[in-house]
N, C-alpha and C positions, 0 to 999 in steps of 0.2 A: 504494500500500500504506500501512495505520495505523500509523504508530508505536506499537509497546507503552505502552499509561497503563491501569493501576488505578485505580477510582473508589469510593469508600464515599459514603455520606451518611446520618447520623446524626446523634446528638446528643453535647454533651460534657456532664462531669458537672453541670454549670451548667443545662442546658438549651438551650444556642445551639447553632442549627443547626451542622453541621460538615460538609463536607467533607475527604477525604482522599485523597491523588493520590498516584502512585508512577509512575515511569517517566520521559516525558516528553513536554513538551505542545508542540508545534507545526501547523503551519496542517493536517495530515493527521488532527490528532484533536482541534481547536479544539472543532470543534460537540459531540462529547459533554462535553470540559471546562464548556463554555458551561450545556450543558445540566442536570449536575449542579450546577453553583450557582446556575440559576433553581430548580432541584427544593429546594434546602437554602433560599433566600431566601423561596421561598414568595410572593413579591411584596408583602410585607408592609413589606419598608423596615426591617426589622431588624436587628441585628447576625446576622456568620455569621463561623465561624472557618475559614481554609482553611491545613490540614496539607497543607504540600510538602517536607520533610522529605526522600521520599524521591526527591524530582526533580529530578535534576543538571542538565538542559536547558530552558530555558526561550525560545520566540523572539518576535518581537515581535505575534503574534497574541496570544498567551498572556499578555502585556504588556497587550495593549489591551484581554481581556475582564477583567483584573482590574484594568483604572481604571476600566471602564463598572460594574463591578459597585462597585466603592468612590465613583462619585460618585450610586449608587443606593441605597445602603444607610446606615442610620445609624453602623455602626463595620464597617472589613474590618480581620480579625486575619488575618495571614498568618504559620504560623510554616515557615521555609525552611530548605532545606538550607546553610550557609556560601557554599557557591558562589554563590549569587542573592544576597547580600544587596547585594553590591559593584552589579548590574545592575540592582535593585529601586531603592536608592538614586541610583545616575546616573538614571532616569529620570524622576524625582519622584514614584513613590509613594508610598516612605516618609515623603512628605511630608502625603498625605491618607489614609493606609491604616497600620496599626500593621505594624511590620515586624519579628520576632522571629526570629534564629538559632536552630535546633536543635542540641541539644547533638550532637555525633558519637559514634557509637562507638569513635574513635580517640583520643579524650579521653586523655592520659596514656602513650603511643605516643612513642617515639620517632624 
């Protein structure tokens, strides 16, 4: 069975492609993740932003299409949920790919 993932691909108001995920990505729903950021890169070697924002789960499939897509592309902007950033960073992405926290909705919650 598929893990539940929401997929967009559009643009942002800049013009770079974007992708947009919600749910969560693991080895059960790699290939349309996969799929949506060939669709957004277009094979063009361009910059592509990928909103995860609202995806608390990340495993290491989902890891390795987004080093293959970041050592494919001229810039990956990844803006993630808190939780990933800690996972992003242990694994050296955030070393070749821009790695941006989203802000929460719990912002100011105590």
């Amino acid at each position: 069975m598929m893990t539940p993932l929401t997929l967009n691909t559009d643009r942002g108001v800049d013009g770079t492609p974007r992708v947009t995920a919600a749910g969560e990505i693991d080895i059960s729903n790699i290939h349309v993740f996969t799929e949506a950021l060939n669709t957004a890169s277009g094979g063009n070697g361009g910059p592509i932003t990928v909103d995860m924002s609202a995806v608390k789960y990340l495993d290491s499939a989902g890891v390795n299409v987004l080093f293959k897509h970041a050592d494919e592309i001229d810039r990956l902007h990844l803006i993630v949920h808190p939780l990933l950033v800690r996972v992003l960073s242990i694994t050296g992405l955030s070393e070749i790919a821009i790695v941006e926290s989203a802000p929460t909705s719990d912002a100011g919650r105590k």
